[in-house]
N, C-alpha and C positions, 0 to 999 in steps of 0.2 A: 133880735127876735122880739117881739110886740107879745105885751100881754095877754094876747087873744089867742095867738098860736101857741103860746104857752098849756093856755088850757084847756088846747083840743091835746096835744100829745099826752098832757096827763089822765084826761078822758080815755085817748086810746091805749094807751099803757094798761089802765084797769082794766078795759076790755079784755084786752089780749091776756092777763092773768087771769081773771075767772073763767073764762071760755077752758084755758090751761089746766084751772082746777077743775073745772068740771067734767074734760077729758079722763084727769087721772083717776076720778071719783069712779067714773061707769064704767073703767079697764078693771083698777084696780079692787072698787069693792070701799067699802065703809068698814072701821073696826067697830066688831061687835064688845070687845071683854073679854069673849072664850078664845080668841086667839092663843093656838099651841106655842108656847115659847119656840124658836129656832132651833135650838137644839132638842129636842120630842121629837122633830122629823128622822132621827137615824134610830129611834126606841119603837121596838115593836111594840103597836096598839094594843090592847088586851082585847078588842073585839077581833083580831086577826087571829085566827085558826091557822095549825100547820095542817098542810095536806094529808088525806088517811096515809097511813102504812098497808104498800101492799103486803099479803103475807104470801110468803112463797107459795106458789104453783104445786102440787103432787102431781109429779106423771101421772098421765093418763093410763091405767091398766088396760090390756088387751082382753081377747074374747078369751077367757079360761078353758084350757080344754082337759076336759073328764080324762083319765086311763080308762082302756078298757073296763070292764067289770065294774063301774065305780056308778053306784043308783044317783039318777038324773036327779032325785030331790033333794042330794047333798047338795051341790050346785049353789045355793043361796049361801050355805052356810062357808064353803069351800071360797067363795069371791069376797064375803066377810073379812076370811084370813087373807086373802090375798091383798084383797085393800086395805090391811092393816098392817101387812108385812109385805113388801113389795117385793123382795126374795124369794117368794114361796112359789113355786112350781111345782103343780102337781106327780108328774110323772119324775122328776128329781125328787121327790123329795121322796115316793116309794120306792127309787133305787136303794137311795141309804138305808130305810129301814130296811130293806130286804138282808142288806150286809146287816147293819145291825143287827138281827133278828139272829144269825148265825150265829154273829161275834159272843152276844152276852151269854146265849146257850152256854158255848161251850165251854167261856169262861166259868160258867156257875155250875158246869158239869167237872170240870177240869179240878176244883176247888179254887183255883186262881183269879181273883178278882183283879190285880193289878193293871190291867187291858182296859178294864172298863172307867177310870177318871177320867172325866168329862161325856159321858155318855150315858150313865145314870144318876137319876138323882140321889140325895144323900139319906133319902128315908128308903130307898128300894135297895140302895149300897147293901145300909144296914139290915136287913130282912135279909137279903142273900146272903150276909154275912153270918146271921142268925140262923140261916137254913144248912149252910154245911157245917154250920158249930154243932149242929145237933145229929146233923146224919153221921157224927165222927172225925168231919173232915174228909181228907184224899178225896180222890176223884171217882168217877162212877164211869162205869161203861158207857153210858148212851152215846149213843151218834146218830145224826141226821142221813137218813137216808135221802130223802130229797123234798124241797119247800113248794109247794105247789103254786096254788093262789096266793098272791097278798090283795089286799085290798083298802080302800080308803074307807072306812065304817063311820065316822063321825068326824064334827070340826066345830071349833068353836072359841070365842075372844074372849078372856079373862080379863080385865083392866088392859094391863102393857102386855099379858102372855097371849101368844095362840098354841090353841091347844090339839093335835089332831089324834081320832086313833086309828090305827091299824087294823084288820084282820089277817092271821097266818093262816095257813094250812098245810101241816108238816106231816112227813111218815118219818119216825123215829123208833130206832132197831136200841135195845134196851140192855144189849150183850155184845159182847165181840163178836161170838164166836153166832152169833142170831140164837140162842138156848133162849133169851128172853122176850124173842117176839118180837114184833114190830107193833105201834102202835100210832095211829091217827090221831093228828092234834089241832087243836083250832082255838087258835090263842087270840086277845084283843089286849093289843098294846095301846096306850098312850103318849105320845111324845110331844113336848113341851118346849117354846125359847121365846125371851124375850121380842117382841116386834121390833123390825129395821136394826137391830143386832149386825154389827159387823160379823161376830163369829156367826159363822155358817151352822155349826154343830145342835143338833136337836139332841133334847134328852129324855131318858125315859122315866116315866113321875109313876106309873099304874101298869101293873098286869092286870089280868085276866083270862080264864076261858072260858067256849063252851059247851066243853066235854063236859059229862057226868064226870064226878070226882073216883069213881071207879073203874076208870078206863084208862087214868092218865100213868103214864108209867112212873117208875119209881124215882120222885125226887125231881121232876119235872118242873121247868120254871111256868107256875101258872098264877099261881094268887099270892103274890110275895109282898103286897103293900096291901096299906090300909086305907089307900085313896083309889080305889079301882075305878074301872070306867065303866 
């Protein structure tokens, strides 16, 4: 090989290398310094954000419907409670108080409280418990002649509780034997439970009524708490 050809191949040798590097330069990029070390590629960046948390769906409530007799401009208050208690049915929930209504009667007529744990609360307990420690104890004649209207009177959210109350309308015979008459009653209950509460059970927190204190028969459960409605 002649000196001459010698120094074309090594001419073209360097060609062929920087043309090389200047391919890898325009692929690959120039190091700036801030290059992430290799391993930083499996380390989550601190400008990467986790995606939001969905937070659970609440069923969609349905169109609420009123019971008979129940005034249209409860309705706001009434869908309050339901949207806060997805249990809450109106027309269930004045069955029970209807049995309710009977049950605590007779219990506080009877003198027998035992029936009633878990269905009043523990400041109405002790009122009733106060009420026939004073009338002497034992039981009293009254008895339900029969409940007429109930009704939905009020409703309302407390923090976690919903609250609603009741209207009765009772005829109540005051004697066995009828010697003491029958008397007309219109009582407004209170009943109280936690929101979304697995136990089902409402309890009663407030009496009232609204008879004249004159008319209600002897020993009547009407104004037994200190938290009426």
């Amino acid at each position: 090989m002649s000196e001459g050809s010698g120094w074309v191949e090594i001419v073209l040798l360097a060609l062929l290398a920087a043309f090389i590097g200047l391919r890898l330069v325009s692929v690959l990029g120039k190091r700036t310094g801030q290059e992430r070390p290799i391993g930083d590629a499996f380390r989550p960046s601190a400008e990467v954000t986790a995606p939001p948390r969905r937070e659970a769906e609440r069923p969609v409530r349905g169109q609420l419907l009123l019971p008979p007799g129940t005034d249209r401009s409860l309705l706001p208050a009434l869908e309050a409670v339901a949207d806060a208690d997805s249990g809450f049915a109106p027309d269930r929930f004045l069955a029970g108080a209807r049995s309710a209504y009977g049950l605590i009667l007779e219990a506080f007529w009877t003198g027998d409280l035992s029936s009633l744990t878990g269905l009043v609360s523990d400041e109405v307990h002790h009122n009733l418990s106060n009420a026939i420690e004073a009338r002497g104890g034992g039981s009293l004649p009254n008895r339900m002649i029969s409940l007429g209207a109930v009704a939905l009177r009020d409703a309302t959210v407390v923090g976690q509780m919903v609250e609603v109350t009741v209207g009765f309308a009772a005829r109540i015979a005051t004697g066995n034997d009828g010697s003491g008459g029958e008397i007309e009653t219109r009582d407004l209950w209170t009943f109280s439970r936690l929101a979304g509460s697995t136990d089902p059970a409402w309890v009663l927190i407030a009496t009232d009524n609204e008879d004249d204190s004159d008319q209600m028969p002897p020993d009547h459960l009407g104004d037994v708490s200190d938290n009426n409605a």
